[in-house]
N, C-alpha and C positions, 0 to 999 in steps of 0.2 A: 504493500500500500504506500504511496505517494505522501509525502512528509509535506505540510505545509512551511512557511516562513514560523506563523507562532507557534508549531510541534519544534522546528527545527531551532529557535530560540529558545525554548522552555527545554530541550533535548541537552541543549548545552548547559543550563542553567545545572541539568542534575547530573551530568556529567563531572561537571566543573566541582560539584560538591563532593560525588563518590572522590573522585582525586584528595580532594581534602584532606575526607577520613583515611582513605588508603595510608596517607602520608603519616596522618596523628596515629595512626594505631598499627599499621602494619598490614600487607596485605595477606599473611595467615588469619591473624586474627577475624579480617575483615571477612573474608572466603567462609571461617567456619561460622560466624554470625548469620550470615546471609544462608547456611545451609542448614543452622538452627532453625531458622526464622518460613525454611520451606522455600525460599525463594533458588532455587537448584537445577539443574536440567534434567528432565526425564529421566530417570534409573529405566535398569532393563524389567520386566514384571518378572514379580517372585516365581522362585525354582519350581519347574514341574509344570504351570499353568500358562498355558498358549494365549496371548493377548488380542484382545476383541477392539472392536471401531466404537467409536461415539454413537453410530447408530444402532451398532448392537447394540450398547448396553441399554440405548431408552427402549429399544424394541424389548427388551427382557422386562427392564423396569415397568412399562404400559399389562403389557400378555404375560409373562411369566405368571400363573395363576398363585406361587410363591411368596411375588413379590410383596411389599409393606405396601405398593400404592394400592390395591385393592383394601386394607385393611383403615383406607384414611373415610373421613366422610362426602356424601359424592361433593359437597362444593367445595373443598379442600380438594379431590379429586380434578374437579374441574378446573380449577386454579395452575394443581401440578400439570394440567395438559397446555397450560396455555404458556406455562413460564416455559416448560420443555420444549415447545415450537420456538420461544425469541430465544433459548438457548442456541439451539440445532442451526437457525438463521445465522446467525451468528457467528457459529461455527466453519459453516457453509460460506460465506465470504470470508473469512479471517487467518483458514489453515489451509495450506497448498494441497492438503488431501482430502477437500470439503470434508464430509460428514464420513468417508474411509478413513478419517485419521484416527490411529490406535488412541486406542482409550488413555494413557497415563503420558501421552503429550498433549492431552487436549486437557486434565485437570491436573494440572499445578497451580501453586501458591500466585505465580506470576498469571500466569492467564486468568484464572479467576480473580484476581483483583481489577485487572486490567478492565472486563467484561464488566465489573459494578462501580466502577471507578466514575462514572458520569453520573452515578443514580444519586441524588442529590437528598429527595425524601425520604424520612428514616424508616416509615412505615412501609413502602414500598422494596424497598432495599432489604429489610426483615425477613418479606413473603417472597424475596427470590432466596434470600442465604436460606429458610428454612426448607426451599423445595431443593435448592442443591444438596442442603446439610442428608435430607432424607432421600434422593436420588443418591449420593456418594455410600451412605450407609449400607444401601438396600444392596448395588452394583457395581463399588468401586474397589474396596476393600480387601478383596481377593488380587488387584491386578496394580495397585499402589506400592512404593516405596511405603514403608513405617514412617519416614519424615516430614512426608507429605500428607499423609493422613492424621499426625500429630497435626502440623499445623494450620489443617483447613479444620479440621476436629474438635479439638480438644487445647489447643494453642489459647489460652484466655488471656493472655497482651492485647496490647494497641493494633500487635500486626497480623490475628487474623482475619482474614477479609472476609470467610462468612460469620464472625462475631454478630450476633443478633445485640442489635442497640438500644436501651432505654432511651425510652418517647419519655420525657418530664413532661410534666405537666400537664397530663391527659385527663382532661375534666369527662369524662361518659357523659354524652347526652340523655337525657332522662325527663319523660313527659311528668308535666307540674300536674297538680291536683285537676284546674281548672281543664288543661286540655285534655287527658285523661278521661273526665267524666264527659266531653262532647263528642271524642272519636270512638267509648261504648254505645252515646246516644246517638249517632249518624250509624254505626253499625246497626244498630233493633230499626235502620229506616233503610238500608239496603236488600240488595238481591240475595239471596240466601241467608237473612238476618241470622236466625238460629244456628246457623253453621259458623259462622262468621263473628257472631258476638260469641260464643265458647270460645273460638279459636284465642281471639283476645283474652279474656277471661283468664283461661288456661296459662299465657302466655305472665298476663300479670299476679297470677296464683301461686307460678311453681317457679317462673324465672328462666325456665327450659329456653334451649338453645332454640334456632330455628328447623334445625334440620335432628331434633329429638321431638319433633311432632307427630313424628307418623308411629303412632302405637296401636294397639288393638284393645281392643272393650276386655281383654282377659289382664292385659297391662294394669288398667285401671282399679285402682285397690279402694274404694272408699271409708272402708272402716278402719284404713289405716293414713287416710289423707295422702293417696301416695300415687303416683303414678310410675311406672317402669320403663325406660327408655333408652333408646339405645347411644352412649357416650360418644361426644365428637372422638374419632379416631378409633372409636374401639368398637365397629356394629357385629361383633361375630356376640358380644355380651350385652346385660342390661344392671343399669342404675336404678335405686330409687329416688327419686325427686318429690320433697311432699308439696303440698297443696292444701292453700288457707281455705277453710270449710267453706265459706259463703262460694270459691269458685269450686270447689269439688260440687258443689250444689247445682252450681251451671251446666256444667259438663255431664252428672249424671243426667241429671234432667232431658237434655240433647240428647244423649244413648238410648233413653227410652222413647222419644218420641220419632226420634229417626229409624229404631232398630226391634223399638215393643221389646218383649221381655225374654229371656228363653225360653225357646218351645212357641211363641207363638208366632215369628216368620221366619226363624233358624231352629233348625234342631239346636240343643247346648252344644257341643262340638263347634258345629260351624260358625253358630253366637258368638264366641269368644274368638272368633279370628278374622273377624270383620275389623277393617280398621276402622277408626272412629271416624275422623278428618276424611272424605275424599272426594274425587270430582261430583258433579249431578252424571245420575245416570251411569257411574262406575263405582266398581269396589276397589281400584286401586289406590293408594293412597293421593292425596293432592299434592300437588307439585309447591314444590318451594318456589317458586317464582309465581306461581298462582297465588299465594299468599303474599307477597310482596308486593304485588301490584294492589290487591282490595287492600291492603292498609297504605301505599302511599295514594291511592285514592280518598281514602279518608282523611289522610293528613292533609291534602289538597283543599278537600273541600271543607275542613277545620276553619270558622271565623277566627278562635283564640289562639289560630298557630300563623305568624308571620312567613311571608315567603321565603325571606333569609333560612328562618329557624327552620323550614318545612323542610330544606336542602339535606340538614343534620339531622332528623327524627326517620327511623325506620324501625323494623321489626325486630332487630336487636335490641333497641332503645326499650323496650317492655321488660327485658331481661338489666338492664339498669336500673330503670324503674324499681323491681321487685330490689334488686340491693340496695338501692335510695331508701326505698319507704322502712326496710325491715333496718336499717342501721339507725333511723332517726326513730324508729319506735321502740329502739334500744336494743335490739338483738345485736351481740357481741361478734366481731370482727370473723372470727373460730369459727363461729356457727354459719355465719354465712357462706363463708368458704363452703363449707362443709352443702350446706344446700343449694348452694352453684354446680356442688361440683369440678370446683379447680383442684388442682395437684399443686401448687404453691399458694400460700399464703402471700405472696407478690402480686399475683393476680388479683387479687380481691383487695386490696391495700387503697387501690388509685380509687376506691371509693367514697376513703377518707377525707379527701381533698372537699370532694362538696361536704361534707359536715363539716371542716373548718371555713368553705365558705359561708355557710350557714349562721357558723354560731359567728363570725366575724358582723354579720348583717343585725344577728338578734341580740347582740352587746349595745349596741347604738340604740337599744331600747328601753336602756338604764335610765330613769327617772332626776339627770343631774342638771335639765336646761335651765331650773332655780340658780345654779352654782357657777361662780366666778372662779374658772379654773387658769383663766389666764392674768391674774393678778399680778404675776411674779415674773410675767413675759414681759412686761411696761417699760419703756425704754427711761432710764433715770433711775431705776432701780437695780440694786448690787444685794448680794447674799450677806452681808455684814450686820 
């Protein structure tokens, strides 16, 4: 590829620097940092195993009925196929043996940097290192140097480049009380109200992901306020997720009216294997984009939700919501995690931020506008 004037100025600038260090340190020292660091030239693939092309490996990673992508959830799924295409693209102009180049010259430390080196946004930059991180694990690890898989891996410096990056300050969008109780009440006035208004319900009950929606009437536990669902990343298993009564109340309600009772238009057997959620006129379950679109309809047609705001609110935002309401109603940090469903207490943290912007808002409700606090600010006056 064809160097412009600013590659070929910015080329000398780090040129000019390696020399530097070369000078201050030596060029062993420097050779074995740089080999620490992953940044090294292809090694030959470990003893015994015949080395495969970049396109094998995504052809294994996609069909390998094996592989971990089958075990992700399908929009996590659909995500990995799409980040895998602007990889393979990629690939395809950038190495003299497009998409035939063996697999462990096309994933080193350097070319994978190189490839995210432009991606500027942190959240963006995350969901390629975690579909590489999980593509590398799944199909690279067998045909990698140890040094290289240290450092794209398991390397927790500055210098590895699929390091997943803490977003600060990530406030979760989370419907207020007011818009809330108007996109339950535009749902009881749309096309499949009853179907539609549970889904919500459901959604602000238990906190469930978007894509742990699709459960079956045997899933749903009511005497134990609970429903069973299948965890982002893990559908071969099921979760329990509870559920505040007043919506467990919605939801059964919907099962019977949609479904009557067992025995009376399922035998029990097939009763309990009807999914709850599904299209009109099918038993398969509703599509997650089909639910996407009836709630950013509603947010649309919300008077108390601003255009701006309307941009930030979707069907994630219910599953904030439910960590909103249940942290300011006092439920402890622990527990919520715990009925999220995360595997780190990190996750569930950034929901502290709005309770300290909260209590920052309900401090200024302190009854002191009687008191002269700034007495002792009066210019002419000294602490003596």
């Amino acid at each position: 590829m064809p160097m412009y004037d600013g590659e070929q100025s910015k080329s000398g600038e780090v040129s000019l620097a390696l020399q530097e260090l070369v000078k201050d340190h030596g060029s062993e020292v420097f050779k074995k940092e740089l080999e620490h660091m992953g940044y090294s030239r292809a090694e030959e693939a470990p003893e015994n195993r015949t080395m495969i092309t970049i396109e094998e490996a995504f052809s294994n990673y996609y069909y390998d009925e094996n592989s971990s992508f089958h075990n992700h959830a399908k929009t996590t799924q659909t995500l990995h196929e799409t980040e895998g295409r602007l990889f393979l693209r990629y690939c395809y102009y950038n190495f003299p043996g497009k998409l035939k180049t063996p697999l462990n010259e096309v994933i080193t430390v350097l070319n994978i940097s190189e490839y995210l080196k432009n991606v500027k946004k942190a959240s963006t930059r995350n969901k390629k290192a975690a579909f590489l991180r999980s593509f590398i694990n799944t199909q690279c690890l067998d045909y990698l140097d140890q040094k290289t898989v240290q450092a794209l891996l398991y390397n927790k410096s500055m210098y590895s480049p699929l390091k997943i990056q803490e977003i600060k300050d990530e406030i979760p969008r989370f419907y207020t009380d007011k818009e809330k109780e108007e996109i339950l009440l535009l749902a009881r006035q749309s096309a499949y109200a009853m179907r539609n208004y549970a889904i919500i319900c459901t959604f602000l009950g238990s906190g469930i992901r978007l894509n742990e929606i699709h459960f079956t009437i045997e899933d749903v536990v009511p005497e134990q306020k609970k429903i069973l669902v299948r965890p982002k990343g893990r559908k071969k298993s099921k979760e329990a997720r509870y559920m505040h009564q007043d919506c467990m109340d919605v939801l059964c309600n919907f099962i019977e009216f949609n479904f009557g009772k067992p025995g009376q238009l399922y035998d029990e057997g097939e009763y309990k294997e009807q999914y709850v959620f599904t299209a009109p006129g099918s038993k398969r379950p509703i599509h997650d984009s089909t639910i996407e679109k009836m709630i950013k309809r509603l947010i649309n047609k919300s008077k108390s939700i601003s255009e701006e705001r309307a941009k930030q609110l979707s069907v994630h935002s219910f599953r904030h919501t439910f960590a909103v309401n249940a942290l300011r109603g006092g439920v402890d940090i622990y527990t919520i995690s715990e009925l999220l469903g995360h595997h780190t207490l990190s996750s569930t943290e950034k929901y502290l931020h709005v309770l300290d912007e909260q209590l920052s808002k309900e401090v200024e409700k302190l009854p002191y506008k009687e008191f002269d606090f700034t007495c002792f600010n009066k210019k002419g006056e000294d602490d003596d």
